[in-house]
N, CA, C and O atoms as CSV, one atom per row, in Angstrom:
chain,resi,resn,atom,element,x,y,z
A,1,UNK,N,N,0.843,-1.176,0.000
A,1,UNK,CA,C,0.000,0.000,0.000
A,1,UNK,C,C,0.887,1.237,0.000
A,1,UNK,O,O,1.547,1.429,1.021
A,2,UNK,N,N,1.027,2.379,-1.325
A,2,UNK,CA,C,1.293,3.441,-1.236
A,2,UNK,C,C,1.129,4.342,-0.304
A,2,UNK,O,O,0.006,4.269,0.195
A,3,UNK,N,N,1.867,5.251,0.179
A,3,UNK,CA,C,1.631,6.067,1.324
A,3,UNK,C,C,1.560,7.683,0.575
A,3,UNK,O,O,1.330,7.631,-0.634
A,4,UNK,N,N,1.735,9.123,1.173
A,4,UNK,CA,C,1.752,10.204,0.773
A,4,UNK,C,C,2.563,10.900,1.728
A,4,UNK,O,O,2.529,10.962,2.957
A,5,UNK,N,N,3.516,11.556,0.596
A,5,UNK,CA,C,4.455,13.062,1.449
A,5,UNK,C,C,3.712,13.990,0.951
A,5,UNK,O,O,3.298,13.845,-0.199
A,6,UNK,N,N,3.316,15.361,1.837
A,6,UNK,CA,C,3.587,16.539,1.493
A,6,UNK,C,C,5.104,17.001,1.175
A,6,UNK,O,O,5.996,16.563,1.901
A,7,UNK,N,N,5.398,17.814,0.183
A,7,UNK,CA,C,6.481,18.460,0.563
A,7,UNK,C,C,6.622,19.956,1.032
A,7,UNK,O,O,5.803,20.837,0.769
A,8,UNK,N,N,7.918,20.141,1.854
A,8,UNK,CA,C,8.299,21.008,2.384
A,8,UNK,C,C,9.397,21.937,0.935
A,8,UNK,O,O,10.080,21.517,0.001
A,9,UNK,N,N,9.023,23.395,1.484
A,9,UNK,CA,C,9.875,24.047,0.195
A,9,UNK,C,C,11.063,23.803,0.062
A,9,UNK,O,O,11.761,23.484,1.025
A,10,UNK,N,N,11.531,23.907,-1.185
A,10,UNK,CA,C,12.939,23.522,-1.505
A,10,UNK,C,C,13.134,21.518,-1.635
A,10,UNK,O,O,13.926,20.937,-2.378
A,11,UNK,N,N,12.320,20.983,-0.839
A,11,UNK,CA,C,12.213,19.237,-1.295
A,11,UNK,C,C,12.717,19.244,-2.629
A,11,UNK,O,O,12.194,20.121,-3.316
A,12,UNK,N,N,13.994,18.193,-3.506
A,12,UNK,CA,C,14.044,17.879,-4.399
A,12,UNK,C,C,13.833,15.932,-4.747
A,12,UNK,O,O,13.744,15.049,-3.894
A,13,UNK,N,N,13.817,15.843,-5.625
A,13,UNK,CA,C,13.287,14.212,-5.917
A,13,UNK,C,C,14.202,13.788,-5.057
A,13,UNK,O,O,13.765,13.306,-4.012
A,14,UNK,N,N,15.912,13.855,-5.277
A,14,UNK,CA,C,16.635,12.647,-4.757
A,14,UNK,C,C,16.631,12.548,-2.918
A,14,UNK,O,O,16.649,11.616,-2.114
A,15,UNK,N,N,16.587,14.390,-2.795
A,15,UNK,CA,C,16.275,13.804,-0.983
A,15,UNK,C,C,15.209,13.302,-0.512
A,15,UNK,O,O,15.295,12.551,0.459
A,16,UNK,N,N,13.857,13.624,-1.137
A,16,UNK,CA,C,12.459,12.707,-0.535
A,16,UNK,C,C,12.785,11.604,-0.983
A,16,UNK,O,O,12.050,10.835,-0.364
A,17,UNK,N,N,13.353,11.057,-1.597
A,17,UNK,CA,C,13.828,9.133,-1.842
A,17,UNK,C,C,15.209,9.208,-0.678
A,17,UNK,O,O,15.160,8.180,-0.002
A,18,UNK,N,N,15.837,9.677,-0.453
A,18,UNK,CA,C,16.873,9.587,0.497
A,18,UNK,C,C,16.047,9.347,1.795
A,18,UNK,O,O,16.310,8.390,2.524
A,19,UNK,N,N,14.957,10.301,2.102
A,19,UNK,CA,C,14.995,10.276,3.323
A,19,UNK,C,C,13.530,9.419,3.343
A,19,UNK,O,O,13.293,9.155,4.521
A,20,UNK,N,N,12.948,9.131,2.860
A,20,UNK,CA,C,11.642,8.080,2.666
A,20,UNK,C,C,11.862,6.528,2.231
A,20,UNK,O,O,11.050,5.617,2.390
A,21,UNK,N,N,13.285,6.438,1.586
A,21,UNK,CA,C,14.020,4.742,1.506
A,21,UNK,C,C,15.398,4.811,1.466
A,21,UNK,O,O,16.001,4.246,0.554
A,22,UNK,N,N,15.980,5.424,2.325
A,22,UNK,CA,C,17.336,5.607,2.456
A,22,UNK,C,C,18.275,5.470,1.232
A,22,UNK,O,O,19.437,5.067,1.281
A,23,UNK,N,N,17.645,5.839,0.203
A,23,UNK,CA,C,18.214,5.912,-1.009
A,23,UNK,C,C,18.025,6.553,-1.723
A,23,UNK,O,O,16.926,6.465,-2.273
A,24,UNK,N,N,19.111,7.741,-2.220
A,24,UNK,CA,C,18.830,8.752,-3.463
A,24,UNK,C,C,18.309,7.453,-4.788
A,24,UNK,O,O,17.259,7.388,-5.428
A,25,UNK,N,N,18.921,7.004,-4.802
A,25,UNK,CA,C,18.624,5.805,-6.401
A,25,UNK,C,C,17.387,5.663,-6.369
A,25,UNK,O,O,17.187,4.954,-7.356
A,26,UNK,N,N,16.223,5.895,-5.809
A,26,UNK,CA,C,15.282,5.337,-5.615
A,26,UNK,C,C,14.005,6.594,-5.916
A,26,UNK,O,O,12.781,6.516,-5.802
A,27,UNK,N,N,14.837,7.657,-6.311
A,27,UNK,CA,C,14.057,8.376,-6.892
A,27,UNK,C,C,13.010,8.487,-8.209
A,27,UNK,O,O,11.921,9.025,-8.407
A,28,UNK,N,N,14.105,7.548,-9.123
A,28,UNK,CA,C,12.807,6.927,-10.588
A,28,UNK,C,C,11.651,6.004,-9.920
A,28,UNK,O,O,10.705,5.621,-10.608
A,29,UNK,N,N,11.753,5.712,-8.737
A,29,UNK,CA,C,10.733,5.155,-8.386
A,29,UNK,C,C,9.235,6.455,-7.913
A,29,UNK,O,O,8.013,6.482,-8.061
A,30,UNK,N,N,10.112,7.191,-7.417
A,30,UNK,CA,C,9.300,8.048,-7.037
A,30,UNK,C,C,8.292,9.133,-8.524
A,30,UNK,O,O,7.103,9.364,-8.747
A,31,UNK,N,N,9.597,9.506,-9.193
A,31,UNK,CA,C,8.869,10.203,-9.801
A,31,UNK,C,C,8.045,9.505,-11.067
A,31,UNK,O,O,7.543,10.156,-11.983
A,32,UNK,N,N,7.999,8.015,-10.942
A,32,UNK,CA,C,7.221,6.663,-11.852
A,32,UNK,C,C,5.988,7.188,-11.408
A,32,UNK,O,O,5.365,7.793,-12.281
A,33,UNK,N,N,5.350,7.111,-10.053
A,33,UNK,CA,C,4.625,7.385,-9.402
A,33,UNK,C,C,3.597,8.361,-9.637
A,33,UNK,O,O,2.381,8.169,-9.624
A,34,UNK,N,N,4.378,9.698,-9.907
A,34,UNK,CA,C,3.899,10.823,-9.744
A,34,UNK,C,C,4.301,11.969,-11.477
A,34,UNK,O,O,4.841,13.029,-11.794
A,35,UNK,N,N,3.763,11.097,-11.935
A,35,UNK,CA,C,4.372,11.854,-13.789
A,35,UNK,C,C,3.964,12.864,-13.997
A,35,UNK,O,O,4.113,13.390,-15.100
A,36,UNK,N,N,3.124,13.624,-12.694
A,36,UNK,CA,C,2.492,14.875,-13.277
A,36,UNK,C,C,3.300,15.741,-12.431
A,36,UNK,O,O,2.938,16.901,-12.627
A,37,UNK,N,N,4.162,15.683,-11.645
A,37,UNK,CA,C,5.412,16.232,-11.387
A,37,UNK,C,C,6.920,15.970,-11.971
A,37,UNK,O,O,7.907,16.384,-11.362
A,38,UNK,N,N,6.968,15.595,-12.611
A,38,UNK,CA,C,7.793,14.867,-13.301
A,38,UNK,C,C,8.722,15.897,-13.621
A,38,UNK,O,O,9.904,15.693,-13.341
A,39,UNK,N,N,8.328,17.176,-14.264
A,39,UNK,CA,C,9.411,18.374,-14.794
A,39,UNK,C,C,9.600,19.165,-13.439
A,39,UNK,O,O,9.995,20.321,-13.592
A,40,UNK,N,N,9.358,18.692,-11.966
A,40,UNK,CA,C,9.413,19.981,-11.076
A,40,UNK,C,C,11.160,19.325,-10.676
A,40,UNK,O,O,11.570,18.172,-10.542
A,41,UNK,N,N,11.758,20.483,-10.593
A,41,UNK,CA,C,13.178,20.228,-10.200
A,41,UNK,C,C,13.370,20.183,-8.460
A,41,UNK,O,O,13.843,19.331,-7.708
A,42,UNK,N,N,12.716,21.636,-8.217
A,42,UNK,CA,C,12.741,22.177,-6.609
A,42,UNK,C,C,11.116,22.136,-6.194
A,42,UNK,O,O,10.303,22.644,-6.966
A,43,UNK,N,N,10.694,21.536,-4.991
A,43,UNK,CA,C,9.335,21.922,-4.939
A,43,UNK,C,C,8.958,22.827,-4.111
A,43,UNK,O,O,9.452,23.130,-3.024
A,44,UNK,N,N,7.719,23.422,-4.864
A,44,UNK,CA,C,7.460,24.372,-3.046
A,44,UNK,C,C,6.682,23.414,-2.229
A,44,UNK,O,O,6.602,22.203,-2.437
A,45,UNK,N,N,6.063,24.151,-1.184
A,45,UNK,CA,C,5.645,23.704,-0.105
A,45,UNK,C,C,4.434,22.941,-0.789
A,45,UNK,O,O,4.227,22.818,-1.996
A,46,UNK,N,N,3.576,22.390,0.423
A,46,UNK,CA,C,1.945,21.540,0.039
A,46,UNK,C,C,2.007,20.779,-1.434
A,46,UNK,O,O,1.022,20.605,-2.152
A,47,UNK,N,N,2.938,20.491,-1.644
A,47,UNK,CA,C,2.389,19.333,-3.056
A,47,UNK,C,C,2.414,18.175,-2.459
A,47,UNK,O,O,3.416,18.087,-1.749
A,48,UNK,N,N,1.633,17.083,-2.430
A,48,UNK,CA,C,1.240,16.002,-2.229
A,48,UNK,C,C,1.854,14.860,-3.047
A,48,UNK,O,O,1.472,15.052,-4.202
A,49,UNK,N,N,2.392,14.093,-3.014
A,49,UNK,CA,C,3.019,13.245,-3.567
A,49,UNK,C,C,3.055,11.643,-3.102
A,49,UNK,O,O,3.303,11.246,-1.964
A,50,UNK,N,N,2.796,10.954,-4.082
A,50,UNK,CA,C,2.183,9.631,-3.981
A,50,UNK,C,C,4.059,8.857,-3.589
A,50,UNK,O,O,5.020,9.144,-4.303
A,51,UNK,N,N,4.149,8.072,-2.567
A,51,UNK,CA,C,5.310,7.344,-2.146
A,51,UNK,C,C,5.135,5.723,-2.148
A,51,UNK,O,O,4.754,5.134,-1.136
A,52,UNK,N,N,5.406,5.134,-3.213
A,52,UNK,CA,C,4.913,3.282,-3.290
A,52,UNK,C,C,5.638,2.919,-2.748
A,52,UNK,O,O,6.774,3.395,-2.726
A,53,UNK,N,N,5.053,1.407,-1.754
A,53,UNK,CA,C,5.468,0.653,-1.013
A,53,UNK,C,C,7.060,0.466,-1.717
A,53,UNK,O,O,7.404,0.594,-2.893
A,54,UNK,N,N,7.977,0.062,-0.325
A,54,UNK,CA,C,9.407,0.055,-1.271
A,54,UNK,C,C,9.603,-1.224,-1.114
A,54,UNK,O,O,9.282,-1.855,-0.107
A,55,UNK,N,N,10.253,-1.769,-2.311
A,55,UNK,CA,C,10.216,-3.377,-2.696
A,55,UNK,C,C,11.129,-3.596,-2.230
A,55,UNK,O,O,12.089,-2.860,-1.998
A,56,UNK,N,N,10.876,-5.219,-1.908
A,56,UNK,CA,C,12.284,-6.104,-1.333
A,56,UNK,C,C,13.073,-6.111,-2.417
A,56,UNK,O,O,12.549,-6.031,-3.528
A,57,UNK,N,N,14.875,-6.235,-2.232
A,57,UNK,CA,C,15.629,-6.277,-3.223
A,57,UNK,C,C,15.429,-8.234,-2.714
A,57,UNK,O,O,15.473,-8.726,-1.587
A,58,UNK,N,N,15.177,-9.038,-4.301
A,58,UNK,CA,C,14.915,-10.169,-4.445
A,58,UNK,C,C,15.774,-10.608,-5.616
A,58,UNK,O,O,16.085,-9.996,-6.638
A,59,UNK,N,N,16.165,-12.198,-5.071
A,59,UNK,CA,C,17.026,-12.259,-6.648
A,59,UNK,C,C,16.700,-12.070,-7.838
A,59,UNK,O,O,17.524,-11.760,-8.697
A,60,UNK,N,N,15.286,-12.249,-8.095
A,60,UNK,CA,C,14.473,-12.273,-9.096
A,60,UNK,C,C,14.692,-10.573,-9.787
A,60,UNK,O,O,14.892,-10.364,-10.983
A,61,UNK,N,N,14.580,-9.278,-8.509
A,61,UNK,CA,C,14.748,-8.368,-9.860
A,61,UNK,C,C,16.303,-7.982,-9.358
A,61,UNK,O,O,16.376,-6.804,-9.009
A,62,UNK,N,N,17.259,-8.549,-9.275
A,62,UNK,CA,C,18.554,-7.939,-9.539
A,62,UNK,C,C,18.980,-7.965,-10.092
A,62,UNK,O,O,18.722,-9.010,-10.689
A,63,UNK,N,N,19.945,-7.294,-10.706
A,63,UNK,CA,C,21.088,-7.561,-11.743
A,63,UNK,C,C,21.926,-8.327,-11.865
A,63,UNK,O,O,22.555,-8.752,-10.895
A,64,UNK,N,N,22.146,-8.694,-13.068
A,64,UNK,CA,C,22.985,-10.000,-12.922
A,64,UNK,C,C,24.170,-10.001,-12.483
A,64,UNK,O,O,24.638,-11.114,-12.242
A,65,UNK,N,N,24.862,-9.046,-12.286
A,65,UNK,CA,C,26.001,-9.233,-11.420
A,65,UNK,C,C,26.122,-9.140,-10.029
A,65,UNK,O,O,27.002,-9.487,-9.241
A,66,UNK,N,N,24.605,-8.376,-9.861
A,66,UNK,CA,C,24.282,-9.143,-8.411
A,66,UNK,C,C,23.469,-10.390,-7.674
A,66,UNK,O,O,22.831,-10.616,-6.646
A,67,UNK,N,N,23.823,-10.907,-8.625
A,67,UNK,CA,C,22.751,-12.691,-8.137
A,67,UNK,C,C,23.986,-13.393,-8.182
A,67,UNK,O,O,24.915,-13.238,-8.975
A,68,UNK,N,N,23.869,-14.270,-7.127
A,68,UNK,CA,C,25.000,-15.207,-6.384
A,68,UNK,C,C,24.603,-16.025,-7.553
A,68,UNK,O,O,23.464,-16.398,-7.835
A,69,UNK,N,N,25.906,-16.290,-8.309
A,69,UNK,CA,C,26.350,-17.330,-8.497
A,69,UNK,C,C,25.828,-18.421,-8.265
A,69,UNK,O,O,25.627,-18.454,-7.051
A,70,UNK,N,N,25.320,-19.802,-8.967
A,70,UNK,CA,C,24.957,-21.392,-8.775
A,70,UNK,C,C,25.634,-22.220,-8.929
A,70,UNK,O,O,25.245,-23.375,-8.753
Protein backbone atom coordinates (compact mmCIF):
# COMPACT_ATOMS: atom_id res chain seq x y z
CA UNK A 1 0.00 0.00 0.00
CA UNK A 2 1.29 3.44 -1.24
CA UNK A 3 1.63 6.07 1.32
CA UNK A 4 1.75 10.20 0.77
CA UNK A 5 4.46 13.06 1.45
CA UNK A 6 3.59 16.54 1.49
CA UNK A 7 6.48 18.46 0.56
CA UNK A 8 8.30 21.01 2.38
CA UNK A 9 9.88 24.05 0.20
CA UNK A 10 12.94 23.52 -1.50
CA UNK A 11 12.21 19.24 -1.29
CA UNK A 12 14.04 17.88 -4.40
CA UNK A 13 13.29 14.21 -5.92
CA UNK A 14 16.64 12.65 -4.76
CA UNK A 15 16.28 13.80 -0.98
CA UNK A 16 12.46 12.71 -0.54
CA UNK A 17 13.83 9.13 -1.84
CA UNK A 18 16.87 9.59 0.50
CA UNK A 19 14.99 10.28 3.32
CA UNK A 20 11.64 8.08 2.67
CA UNK A 21 14.02 4.74 1.51
CA UNK A 22 17.34 5.61 2.46
CA UNK A 23 18.21 5.91 -1.01
CA UNK A 24 18.83 8.75 -3.46
CA UNK A 25 18.62 5.81 -6.40
CA UNK A 26 15.28 5.34 -5.61
CA UNK A 27 14.06 8.38 -6.89
CA UNK A 28 12.81 6.93 -10.59
CA UNK A 29 10.73 5.16 -8.39
CA UNK A 30 9.30 8.05 -7.04
CA UNK A 31 8.87 10.20 -9.80
CA UNK A 32 7.22 6.66 -11.85
CA UNK A 33 4.63 7.38 -9.40
CA UNK A 34 3.90 10.82 -9.74
CA UNK A 35 4.37 11.85 -13.79
CA UNK A 36 2.49 14.87 -13.28
CA UNK A 37 5.41 16.23 -11.39
CA UNK A 38 7.79 14.87 -13.30
CA UNK A 39 9.41 18.37 -14.79
CA UNK A 40 9.41 19.98 -11.08
CA UNK A 41 13.18 20.23 -10.20
CA UNK A 42 12.74 22.18 -6.61
CA UNK A 43 9.34 21.92 -4.94
CA UNK A 44 7.46 24.37 -3.05
CA UNK A 45 5.65 23.70 -0.11
CA UNK A 46 1.94 21.54 0.04
CA UNK A 47 2.39 19.33 -3.06
CA UNK A 48 1.24 16.00 -2.23
CA UNK A 49 3.02 13.24 -3.57
CA UNK A 50 2.18 9.63 -3.98
CA UNK A 51 5.31 7.34 -2.15
CA UNK A 52 4.91 3.28 -3.29
CA UNK A 53 5.47 0.65 -1.01
CA UNK A 54 9.41 0.05 -1.27
CA UNK A 55 10.22 -3.38 -2.70
CA UNK A 56 12.28 -6.10 -1.33
CA UNK A 57 15.63 -6.28 -3.22
CA UNK A 58 14.91 -10.17 -4.45
CA UNK A 59 17.03 -12.26 -6.65
CA UNK A 60 14.47 -12.27 -9.10
CA UNK A 61 14.75 -8.37 -9.86
CA UNK A 62 18.55 -7.94 -9.54
CA UNK A 63 21.09 -7.56 -11.74
CA UNK A 64 22.98 -10.00 -12.92
CA UNK A 65 26.00 -9.23 -11.42
CA UNK A 66 24.28 -9.14 -8.41
CA UNK A 67 22.75 -12.69 -8.14
CA UNK A 68 25.00 -15.21 -6.38
CA UNK A 69 26.35 -17.33 -8.50
CA UNK A 70 24.96 -21.39 -8.77
Amino acid sequence: MSSSYTTKQGDMWDTIAYNQYGSEYKMQDLIAANPQHAATVIFPAGVVLTIPDKTATTATNLPPWKKAST
